[in-house]
Residue frames as qw, qx, qy, qz and C-alpha x, y, z in Angstrom:
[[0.708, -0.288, 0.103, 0.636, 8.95, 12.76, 11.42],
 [0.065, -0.915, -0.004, 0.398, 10.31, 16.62, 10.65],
 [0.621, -0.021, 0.509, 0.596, 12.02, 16.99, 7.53],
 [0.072, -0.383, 0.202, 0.899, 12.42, 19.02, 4.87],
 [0.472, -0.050, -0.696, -0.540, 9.87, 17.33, 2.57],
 [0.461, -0.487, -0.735, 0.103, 7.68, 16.57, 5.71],
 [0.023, -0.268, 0.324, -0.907, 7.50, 20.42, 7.45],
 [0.596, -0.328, 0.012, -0.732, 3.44, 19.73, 8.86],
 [0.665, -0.105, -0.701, 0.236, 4.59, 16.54, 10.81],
 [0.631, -0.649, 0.009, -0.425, 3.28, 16.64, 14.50],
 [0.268, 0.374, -0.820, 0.341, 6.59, 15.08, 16.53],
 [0.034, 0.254, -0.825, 0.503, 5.50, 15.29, 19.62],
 [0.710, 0.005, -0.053, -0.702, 1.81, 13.65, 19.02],
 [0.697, 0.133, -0.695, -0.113, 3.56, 10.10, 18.45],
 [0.840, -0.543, 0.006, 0.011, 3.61, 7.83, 21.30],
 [0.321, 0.687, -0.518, 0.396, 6.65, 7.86, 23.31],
 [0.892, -0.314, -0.305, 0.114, 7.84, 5.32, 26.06],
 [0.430, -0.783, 0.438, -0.103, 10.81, 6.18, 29.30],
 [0.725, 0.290, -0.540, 0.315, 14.10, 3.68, 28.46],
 [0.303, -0.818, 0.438, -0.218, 15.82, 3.28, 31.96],
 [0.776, 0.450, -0.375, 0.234, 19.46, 1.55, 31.48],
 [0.694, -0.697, 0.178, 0.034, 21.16, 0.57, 34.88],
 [0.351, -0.616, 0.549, 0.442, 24.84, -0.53, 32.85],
 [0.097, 0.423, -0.665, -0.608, 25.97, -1.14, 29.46],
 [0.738, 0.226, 0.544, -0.329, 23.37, -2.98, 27.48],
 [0.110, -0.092, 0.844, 0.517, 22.60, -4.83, 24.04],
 [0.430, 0.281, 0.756, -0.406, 19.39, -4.16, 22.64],
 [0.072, 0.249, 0.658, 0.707, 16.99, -5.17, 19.85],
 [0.313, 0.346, 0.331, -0.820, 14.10, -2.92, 19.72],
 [0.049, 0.211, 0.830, 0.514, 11.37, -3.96, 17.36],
 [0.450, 0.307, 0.242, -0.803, 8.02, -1.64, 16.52],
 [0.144, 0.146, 0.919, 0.337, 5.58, -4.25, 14.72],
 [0.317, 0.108, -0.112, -0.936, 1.76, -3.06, 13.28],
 [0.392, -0.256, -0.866, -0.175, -0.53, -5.13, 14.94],
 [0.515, -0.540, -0.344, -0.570, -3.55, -5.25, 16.87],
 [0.298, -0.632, 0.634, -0.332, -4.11, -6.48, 20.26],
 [0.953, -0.006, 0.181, -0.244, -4.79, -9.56, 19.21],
 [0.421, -0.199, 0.675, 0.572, -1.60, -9.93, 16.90],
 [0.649, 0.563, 0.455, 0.236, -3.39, -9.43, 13.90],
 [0.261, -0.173, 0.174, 0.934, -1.66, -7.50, 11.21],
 [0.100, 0.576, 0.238, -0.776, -3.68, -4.51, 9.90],
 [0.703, 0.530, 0.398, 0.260, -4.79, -4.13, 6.07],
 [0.219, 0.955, -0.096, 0.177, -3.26, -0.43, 5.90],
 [0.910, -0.021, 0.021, 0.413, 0.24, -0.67, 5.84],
 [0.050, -0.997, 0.026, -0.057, 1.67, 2.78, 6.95],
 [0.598, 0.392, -0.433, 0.549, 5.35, 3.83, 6.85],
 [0.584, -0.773, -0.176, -0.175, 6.95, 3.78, 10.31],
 [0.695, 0.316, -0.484, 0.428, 9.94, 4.42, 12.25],
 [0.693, -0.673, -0.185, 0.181, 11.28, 4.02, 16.06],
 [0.367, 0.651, -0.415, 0.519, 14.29, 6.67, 17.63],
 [0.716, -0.363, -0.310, 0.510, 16.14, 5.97, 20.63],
 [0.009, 0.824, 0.100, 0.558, 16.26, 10.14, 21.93],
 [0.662, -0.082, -0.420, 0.615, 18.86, 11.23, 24.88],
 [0.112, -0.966, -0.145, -0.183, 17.66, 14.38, 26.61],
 [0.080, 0.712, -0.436, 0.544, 20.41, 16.78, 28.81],
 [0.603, -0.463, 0.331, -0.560, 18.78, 15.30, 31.46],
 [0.437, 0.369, -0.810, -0.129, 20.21, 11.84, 32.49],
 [0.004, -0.022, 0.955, -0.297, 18.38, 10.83, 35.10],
 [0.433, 0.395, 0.737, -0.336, 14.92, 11.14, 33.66],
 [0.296, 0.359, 0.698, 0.544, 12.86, 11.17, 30.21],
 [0.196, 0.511, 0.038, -0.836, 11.38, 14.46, 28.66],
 [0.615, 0.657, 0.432, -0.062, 8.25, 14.46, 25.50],
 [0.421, -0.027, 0.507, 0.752, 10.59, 14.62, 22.29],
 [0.149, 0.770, 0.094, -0.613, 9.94, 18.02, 20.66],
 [0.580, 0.717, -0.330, -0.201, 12.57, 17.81, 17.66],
 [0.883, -0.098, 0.331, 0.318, 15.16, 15.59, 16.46],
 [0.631, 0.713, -0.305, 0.027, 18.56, 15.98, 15.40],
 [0.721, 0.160, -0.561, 0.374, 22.45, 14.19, 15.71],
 [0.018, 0.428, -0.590, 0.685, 22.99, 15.81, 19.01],
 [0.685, -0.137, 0.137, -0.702, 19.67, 13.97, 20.53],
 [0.848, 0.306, -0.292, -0.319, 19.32, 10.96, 18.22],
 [0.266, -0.595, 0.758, 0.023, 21.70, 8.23, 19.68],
 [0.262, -0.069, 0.929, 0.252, 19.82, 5.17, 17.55],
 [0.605, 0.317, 0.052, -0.729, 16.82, 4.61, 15.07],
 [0.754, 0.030, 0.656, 0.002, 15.56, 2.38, 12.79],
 [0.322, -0.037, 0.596, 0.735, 16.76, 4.12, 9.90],
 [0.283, -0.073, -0.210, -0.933, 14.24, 6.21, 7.16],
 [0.542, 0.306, 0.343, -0.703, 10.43, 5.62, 7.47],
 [0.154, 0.023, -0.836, -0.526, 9.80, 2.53, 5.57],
 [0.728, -0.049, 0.191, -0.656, 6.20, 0.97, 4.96],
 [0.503, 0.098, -0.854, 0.087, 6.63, -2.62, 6.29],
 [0.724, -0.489, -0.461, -0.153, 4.76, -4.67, 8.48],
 [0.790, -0.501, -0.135, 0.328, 7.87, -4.64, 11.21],
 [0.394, 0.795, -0.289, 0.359, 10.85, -2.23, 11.64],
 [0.809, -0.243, -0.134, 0.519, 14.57, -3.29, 14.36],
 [0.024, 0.914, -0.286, 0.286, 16.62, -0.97, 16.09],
 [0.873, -0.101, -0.257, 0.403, 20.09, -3.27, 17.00],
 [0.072, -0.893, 0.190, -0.402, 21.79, -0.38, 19.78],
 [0.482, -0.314, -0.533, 0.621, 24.56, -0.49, 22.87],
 [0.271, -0.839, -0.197, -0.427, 23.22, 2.09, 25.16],
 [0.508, 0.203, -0.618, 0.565, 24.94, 3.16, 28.04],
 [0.213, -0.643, -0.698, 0.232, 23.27, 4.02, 31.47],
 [0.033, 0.127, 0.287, -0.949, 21.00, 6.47, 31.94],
 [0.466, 0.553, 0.569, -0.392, 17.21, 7.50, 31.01],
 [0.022, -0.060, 0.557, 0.828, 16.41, 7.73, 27.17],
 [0.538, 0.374, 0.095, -0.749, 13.23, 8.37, 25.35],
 [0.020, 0.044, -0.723, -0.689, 11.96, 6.16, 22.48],
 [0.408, 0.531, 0.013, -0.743, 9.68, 7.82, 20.14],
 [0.371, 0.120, 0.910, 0.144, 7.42, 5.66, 17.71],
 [0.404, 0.635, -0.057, -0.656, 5.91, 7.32, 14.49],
 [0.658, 0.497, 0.534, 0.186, 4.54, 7.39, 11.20],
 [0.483, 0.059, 0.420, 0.766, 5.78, 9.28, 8.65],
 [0.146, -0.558, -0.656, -0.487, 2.31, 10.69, 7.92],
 [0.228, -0.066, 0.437, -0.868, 0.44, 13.42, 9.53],
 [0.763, -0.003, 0.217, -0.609, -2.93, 12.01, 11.28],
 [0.754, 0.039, -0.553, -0.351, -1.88, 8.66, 10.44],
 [0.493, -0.408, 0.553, -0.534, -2.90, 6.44, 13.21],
 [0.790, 0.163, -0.553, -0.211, -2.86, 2.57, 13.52],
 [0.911, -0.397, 0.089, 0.061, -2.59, -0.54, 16.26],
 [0.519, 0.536, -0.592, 0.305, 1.10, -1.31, 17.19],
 [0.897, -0.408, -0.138, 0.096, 3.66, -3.05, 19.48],
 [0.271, 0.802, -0.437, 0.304, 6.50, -2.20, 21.04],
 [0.930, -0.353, -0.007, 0.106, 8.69, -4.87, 22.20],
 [0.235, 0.810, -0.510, 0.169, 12.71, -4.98, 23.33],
 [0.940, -0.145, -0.241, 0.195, 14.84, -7.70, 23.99],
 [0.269, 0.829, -0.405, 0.278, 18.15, -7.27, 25.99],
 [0.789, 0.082, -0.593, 0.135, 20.89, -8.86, 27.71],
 [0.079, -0.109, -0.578, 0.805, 20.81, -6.85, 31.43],
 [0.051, 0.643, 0.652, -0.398, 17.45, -5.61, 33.30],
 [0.127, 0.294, 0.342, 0.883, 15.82, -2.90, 31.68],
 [0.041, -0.449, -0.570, 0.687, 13.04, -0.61, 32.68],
 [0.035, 0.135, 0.401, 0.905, 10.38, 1.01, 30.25],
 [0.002, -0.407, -0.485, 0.774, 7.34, 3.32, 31.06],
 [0.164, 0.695, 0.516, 0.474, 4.73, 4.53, 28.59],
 [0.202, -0.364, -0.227, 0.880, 5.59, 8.47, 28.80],
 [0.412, 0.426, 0.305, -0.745, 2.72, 9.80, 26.48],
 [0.412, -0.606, -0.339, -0.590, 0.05, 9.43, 26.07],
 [0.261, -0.378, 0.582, -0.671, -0.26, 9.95, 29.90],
 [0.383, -0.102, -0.918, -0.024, -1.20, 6.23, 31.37],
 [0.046, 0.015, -0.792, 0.608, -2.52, 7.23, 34.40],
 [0.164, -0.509, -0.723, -0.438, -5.87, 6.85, 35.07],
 [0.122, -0.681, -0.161, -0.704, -8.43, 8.48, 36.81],
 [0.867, -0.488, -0.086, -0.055, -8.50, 6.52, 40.28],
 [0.859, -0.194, -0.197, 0.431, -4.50, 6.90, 40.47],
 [0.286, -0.872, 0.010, 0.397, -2.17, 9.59, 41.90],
 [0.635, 0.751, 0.001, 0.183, -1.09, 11.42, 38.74],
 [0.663, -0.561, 0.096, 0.487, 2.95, 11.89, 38.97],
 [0.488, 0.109, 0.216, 0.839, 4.38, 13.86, 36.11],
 [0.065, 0.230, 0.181, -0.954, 3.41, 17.66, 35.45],
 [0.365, -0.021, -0.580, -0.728, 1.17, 16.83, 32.45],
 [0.417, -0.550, -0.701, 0.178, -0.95, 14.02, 34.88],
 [0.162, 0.286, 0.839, 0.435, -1.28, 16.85, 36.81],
 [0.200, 0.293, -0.262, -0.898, -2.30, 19.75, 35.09],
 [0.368, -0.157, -0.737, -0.545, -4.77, 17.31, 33.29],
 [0.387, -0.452, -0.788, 0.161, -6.15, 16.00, 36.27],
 [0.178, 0.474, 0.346, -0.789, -6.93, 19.75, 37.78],
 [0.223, 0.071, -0.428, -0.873, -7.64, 20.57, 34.26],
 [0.457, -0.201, -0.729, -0.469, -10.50, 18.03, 34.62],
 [0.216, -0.192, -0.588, 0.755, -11.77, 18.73, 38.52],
 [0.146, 0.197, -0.040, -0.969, -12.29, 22.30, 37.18],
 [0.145, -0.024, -0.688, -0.711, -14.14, 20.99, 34.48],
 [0.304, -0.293, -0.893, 0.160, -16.29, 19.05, 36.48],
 [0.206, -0.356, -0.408, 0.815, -17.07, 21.49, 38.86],
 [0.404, 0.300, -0.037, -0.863, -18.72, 24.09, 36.44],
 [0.439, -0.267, -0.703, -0.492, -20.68, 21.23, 34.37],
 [0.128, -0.232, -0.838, 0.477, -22.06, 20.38, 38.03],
 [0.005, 0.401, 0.245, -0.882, -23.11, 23.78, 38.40],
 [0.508, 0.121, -0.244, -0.817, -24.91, 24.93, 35.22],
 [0.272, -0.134, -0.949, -0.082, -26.34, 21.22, 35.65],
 [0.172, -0.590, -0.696, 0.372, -28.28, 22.03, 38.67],
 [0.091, 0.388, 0.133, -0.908, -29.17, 25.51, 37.63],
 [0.261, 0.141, -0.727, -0.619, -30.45, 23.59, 34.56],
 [0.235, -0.267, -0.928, -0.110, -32.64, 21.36, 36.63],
 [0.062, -0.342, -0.302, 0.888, -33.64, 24.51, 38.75],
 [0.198, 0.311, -0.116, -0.922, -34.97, 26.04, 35.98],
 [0.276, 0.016, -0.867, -0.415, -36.46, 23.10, 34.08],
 [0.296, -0.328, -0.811, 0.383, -38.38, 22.38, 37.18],
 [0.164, 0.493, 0.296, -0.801, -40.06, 25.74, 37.41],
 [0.172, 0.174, -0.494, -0.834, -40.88, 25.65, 33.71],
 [0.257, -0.158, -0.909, -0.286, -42.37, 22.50, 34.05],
 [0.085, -0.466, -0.661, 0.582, -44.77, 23.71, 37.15],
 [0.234, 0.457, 0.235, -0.825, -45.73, 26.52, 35.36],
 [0.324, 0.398, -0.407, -0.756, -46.19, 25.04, 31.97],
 [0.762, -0.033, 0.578, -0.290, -46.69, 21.49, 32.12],
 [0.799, 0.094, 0.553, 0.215, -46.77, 19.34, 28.98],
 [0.420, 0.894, -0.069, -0.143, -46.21, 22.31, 26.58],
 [0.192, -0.753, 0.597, 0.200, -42.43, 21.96, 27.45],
 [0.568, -0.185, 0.785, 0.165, -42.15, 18.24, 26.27],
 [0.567, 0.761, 0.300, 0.100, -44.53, 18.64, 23.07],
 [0.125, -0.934, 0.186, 0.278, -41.48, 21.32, 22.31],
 [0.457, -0.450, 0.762, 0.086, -38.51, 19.16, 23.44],
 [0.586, -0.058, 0.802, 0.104, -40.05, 16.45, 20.29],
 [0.575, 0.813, 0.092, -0.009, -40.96, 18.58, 17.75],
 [0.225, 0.825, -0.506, -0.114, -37.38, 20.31, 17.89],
 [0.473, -0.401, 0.754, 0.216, -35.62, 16.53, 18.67],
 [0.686, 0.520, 0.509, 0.017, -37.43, 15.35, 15.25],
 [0.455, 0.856, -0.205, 0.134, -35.88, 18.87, 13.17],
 [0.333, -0.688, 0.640, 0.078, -32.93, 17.71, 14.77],
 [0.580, -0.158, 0.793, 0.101, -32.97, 14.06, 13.46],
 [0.520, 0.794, 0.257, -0.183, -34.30, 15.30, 10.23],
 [0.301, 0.908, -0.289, 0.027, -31.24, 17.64, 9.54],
 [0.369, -0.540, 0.752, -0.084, -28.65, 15.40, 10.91],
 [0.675, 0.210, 0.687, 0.168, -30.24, 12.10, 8.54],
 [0.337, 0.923, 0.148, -0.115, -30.28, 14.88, 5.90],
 [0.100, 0.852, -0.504, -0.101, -26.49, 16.10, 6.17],
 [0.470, -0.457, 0.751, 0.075, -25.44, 12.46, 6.24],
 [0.668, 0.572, 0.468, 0.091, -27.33, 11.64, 3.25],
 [0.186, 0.955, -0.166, -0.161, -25.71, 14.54, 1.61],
 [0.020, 0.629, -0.764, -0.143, -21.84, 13.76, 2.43],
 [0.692, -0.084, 0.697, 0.168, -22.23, 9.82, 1.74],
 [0.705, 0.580, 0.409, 0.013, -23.57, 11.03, -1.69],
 [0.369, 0.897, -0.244, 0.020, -20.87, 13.11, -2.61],
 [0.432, -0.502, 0.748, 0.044, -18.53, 10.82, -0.94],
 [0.747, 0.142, 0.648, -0.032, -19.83, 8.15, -3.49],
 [0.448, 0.894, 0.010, -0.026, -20.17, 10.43, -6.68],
 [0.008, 0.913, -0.407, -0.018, -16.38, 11.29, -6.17],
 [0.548, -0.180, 0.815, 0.057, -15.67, 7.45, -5.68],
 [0.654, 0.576, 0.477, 0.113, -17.51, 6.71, -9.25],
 [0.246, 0.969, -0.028, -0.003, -15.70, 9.80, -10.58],
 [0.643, -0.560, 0.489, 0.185, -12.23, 8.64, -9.57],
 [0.823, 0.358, -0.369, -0.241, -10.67, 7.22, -12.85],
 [0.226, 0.497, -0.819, 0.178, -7.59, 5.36, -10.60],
 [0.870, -0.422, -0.104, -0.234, -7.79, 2.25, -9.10],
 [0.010, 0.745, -0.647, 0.162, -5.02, 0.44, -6.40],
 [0.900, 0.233, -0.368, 0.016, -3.03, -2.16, -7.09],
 [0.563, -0.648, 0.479, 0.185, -0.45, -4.10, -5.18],
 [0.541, 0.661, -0.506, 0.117, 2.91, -4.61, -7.20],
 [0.929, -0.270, 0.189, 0.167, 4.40, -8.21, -5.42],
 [0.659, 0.335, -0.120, 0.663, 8.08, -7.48, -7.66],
 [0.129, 0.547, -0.152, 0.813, 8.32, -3.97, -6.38],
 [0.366, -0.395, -0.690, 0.483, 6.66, -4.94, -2.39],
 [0.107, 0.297, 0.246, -0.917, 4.20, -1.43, -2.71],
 [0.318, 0.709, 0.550, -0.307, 0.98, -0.20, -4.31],
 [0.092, -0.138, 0.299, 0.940, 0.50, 1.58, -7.58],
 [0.431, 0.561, 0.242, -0.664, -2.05, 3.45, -9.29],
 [0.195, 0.327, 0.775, 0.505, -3.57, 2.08, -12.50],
 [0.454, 0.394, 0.198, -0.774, -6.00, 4.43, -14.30],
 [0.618, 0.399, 0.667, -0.120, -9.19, 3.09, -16.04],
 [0.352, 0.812, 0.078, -0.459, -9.23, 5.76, -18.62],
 [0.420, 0.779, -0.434, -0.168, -5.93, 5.68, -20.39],
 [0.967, 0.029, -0.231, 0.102, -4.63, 2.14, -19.26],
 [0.380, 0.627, -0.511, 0.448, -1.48, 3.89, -17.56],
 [0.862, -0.436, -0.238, 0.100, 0.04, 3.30, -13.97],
 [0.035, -0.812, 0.284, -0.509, 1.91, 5.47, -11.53],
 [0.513, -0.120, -0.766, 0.368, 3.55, 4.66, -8.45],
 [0.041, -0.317, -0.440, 0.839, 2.91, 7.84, -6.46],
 [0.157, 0.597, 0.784, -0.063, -0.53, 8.27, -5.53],
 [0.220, 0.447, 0.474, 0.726, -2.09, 10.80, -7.70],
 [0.055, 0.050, 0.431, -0.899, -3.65, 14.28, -6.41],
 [0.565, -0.035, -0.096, -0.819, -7.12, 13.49, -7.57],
 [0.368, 0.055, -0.922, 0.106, -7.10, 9.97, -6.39],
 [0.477, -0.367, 0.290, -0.744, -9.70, 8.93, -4.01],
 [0.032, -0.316, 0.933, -0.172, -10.16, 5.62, -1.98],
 [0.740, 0.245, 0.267, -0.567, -12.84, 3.31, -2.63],
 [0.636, 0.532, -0.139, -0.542, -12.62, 3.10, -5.91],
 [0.605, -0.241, 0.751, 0.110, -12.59, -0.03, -8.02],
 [0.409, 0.341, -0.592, -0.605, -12.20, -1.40, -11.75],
 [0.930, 0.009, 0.182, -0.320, -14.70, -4.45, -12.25],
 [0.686, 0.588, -0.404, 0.145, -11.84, -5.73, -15.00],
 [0.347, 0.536, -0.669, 0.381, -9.29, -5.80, -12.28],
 [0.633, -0.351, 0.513, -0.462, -11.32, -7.42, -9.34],
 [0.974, 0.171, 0.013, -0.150, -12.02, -10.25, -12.26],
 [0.626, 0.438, -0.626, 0.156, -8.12, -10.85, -12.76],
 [0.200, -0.538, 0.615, -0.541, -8.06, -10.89, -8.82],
 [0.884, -0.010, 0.322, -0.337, -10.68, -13.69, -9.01],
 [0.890, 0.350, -0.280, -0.076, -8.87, -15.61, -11.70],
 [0.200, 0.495, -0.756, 0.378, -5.60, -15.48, -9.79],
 [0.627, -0.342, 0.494, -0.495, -7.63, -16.74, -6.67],
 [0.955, 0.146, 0.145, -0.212, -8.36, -19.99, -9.10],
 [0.640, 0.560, -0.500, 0.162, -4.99, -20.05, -10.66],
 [0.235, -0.571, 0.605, -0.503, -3.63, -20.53, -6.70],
 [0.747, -0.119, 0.436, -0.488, -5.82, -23.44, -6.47],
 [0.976, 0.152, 0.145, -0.060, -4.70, -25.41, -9.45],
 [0.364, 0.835, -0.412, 0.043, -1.33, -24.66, -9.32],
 [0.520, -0.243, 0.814, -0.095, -0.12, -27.91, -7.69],
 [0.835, 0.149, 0.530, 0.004, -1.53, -29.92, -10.44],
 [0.450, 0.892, -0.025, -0.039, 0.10, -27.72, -13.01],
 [0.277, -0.756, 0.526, 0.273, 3.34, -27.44, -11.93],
 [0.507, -0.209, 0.822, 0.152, 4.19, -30.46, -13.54],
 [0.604, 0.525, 0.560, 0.216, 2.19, -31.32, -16.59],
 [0.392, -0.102, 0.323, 0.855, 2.65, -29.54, -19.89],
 [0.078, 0.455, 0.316, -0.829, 1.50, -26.34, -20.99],
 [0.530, 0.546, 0.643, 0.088, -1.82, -26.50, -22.94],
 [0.110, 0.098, -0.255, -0.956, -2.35, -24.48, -25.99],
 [0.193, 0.657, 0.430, -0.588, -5.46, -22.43, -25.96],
 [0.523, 0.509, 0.585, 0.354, -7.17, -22.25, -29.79],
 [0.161, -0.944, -0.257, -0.126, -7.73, -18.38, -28.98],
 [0.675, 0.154, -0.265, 0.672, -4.83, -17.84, -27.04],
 [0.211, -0.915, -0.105, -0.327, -6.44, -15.13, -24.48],
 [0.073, 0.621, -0.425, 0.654, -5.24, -13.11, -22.07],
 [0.266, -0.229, -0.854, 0.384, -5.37, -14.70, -18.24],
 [0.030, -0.366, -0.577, 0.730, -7.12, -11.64, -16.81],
 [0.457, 0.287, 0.202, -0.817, -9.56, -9.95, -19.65],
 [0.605, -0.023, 0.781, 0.155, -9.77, -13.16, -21.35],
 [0.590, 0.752, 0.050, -0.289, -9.42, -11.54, -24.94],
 [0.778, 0.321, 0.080, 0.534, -7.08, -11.95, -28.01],
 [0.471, 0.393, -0.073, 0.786, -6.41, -8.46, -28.14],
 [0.225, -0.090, -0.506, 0.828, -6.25, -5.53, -25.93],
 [0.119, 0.638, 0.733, -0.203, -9.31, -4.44, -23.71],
 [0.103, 0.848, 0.396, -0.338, -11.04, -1.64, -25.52],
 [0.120, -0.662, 0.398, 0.624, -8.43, -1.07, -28.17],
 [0.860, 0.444, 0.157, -0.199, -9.14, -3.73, -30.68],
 [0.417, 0.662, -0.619, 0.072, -5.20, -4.40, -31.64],
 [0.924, -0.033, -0.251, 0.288, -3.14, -7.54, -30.91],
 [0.095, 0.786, -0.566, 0.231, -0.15, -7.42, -28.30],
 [0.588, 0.250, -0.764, 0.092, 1.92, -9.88, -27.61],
 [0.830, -0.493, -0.262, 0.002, 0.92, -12.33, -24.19],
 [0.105, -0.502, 0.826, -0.233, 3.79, -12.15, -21.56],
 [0.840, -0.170, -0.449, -0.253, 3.69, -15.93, -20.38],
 [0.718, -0.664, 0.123, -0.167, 4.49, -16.88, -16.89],
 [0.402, 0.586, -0.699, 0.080, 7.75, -18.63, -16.25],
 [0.310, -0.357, 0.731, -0.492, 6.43, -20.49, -13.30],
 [0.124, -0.055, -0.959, -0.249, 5.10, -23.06, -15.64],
 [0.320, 0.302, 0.754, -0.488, 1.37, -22.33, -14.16],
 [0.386, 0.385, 0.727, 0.417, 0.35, -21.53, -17.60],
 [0.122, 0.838, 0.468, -0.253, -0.72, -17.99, -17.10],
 [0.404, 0.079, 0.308, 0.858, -0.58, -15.13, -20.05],
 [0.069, 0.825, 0.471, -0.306, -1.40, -11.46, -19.96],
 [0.399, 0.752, -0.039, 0.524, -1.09, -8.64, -22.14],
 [0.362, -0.173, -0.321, 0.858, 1.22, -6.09, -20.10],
 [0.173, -0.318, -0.046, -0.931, -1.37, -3.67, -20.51],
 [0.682, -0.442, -0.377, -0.444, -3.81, -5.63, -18.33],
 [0.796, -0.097, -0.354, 0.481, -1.01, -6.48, -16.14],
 [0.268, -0.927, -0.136, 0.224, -0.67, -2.78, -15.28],
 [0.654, -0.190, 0.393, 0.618, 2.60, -2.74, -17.11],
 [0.387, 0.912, 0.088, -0.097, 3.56, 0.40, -19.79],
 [0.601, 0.630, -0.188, 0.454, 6.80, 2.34, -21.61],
 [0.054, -0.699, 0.481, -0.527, 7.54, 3.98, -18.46],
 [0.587, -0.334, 0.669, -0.311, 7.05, 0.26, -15.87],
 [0.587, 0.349, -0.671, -0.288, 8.18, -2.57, -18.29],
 [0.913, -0.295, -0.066, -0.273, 7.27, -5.83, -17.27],
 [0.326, -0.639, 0.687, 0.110, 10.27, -7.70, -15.52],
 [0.864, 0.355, -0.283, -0.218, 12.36, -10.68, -17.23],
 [0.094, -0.184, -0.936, -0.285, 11.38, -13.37, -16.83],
 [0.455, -0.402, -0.087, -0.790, 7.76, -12.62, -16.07],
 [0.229, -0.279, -0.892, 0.271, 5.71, -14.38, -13.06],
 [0.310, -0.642, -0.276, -0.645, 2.50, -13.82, -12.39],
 [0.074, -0.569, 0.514, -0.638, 1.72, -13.49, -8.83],
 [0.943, -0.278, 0.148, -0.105, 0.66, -16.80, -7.56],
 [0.804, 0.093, -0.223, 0.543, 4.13, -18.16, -8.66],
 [0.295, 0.610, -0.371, 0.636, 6.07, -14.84, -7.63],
 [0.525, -0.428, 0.574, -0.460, 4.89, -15.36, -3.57]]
């Protein structure tokens, strides 16, 4: 989406679908981020859906730009959630709606579904459905469809001049040509297992080099950034950040939660032991990891017995822990 704090957004790259509205309607529109199976996705991208009126009223046109003179419904800013609703009256004619991420090049499974209370009529307008076996009907079908013909047409050609020539070589030369053909396909598969050895290894190096690792925040419904180094924690993702990367320390609180989930039914209820030690839930010390000083435990309120420092919690001066505290098997 085009904005002032978004200027290298690609509009008219999102998918985009034909509305046709025979008399006054009621509709919910709903864009959801799933697969075709239904499943939801692990990447959770921000996303929103406009409802886009052209001049033209009796057919849809690929949305270029948006603004209020265009724009007749949406689902409001670009949120990252699983599901975003567009509740519109529409009156007849053809509209556009345009389905996007927020993100250049980000790309993910979705659905678009609409519910309403008269007939409706909706058309995937691009990408271009049509396939190759059907009689393309807008300009883009087809322009694509000569555009590919053409194409055809000259690979044919240098094809058979290719087999033309191959064919004399081979008459005049005989097995020299293949001995060739498998020395150079060998420096080919050489330098090509070479340059992928290369970029996985600097792709890995830069993953071990990383100090941040990412966290979901369940109070605040997003992701933040915990570095290893200095024990702090950002929300917005840092410019030297790179994906991969993981803290051993914080996969082990991820296991312990997994176990706290499991005995939290017999907990609820019984009273909360004291621990001789009194550790922490997630690096199971007295005092903080790698500092050697005492700070006080937060302690759950959800009675499951669990206590962490707030520094192991991801918690600092600038993202105080909330009160009461819950850890995140009670908070979901």
């Amino acid at each position: 989406m085009p904005s002032a704090f978004n200027p290298d957004c690609l509009l008219d790259h999102n998918p985009q679908y034909t509305l046709s509205i025979a008399r006054p309607t009621e509709l919910c529109i709903t864009l959801s981020q799933v697969d075709a199976e239904g499943l939801a996705p692990p990447e959770v991208h921000p996303i929103v859906l406009f409802v886009v009126a052209h001049k033209a009223k009796d057919r849809a046109m690929r949305v270029t730009h948006l603004d209020t003179s265009n724009v007749v419904a949406s689902s409001g800013d670009a949120a990252r959630t699983r599901e975003v609703k567009c509740y519109c009256t529409l009156q007849p004619r053809v509209y556009t709606i345009l389905c996007a991420t927020y993100v250049k090049g980000m790309e993910g499974p979705f659905a678009l579904s609409l519910q309403s209370n008269f007939p409706i009529k909706v058309e995937q307008l691009w990408p271009a459905p049509w396939k190759d076996d059907d009689e393309p009907k807008t300009v883009v079908e087809k322009m694509t469809k000569k555009a590919k013909e053409k194409a055809a047409k000259s690979m044919k050609k240098v094809k058979a001049k290719a087999g033309e020539k191959l064919g004399e070589l081979k008459d005049k030369h005989g097995d020299k040509i293949e001995k060739v053909r498998e020395a150079l396909k060998s420096d080919v598969d050489r330098e090509l297992d070479a340059e992928k050895a290369a970029e996985e290894a600097a792709r890995q190096k830069a993953i071990d080099e990383c100090p941040w690792a990412k966290q979901w925040d369940a109070n605040a419904g997003k992701f933040y950034y915990y570095n290893c180094d200095t024990g702090m924690s950002v929300w917005d993702e840092p410019p030297d950040f790179v994906e991969g990367h993981h803290d051993e320390k914080l996969d082990a609180a991820t296991s312990i939660q997994a176990q706290f989930r499991g005995k939290k039914a017999r907990k609820k209820n019984k009273p909360e032991k004291k621990v001789a030690n009194n550790p922490c839930s997630i690096c199971l010390e007295d005092t903080v990891r790698g500092e050697g000083t005492a700070e006080p435990l937060l302690h759950c309120a959800g009675g499951c017995g669990a206590k962490v420092h707030p520094t192991c919690g991801g918690f600092s001066e600038l993202n105080p822990p909330p009160d009461p505290f819950l850890c995140p098997l009670c908070e979901t």
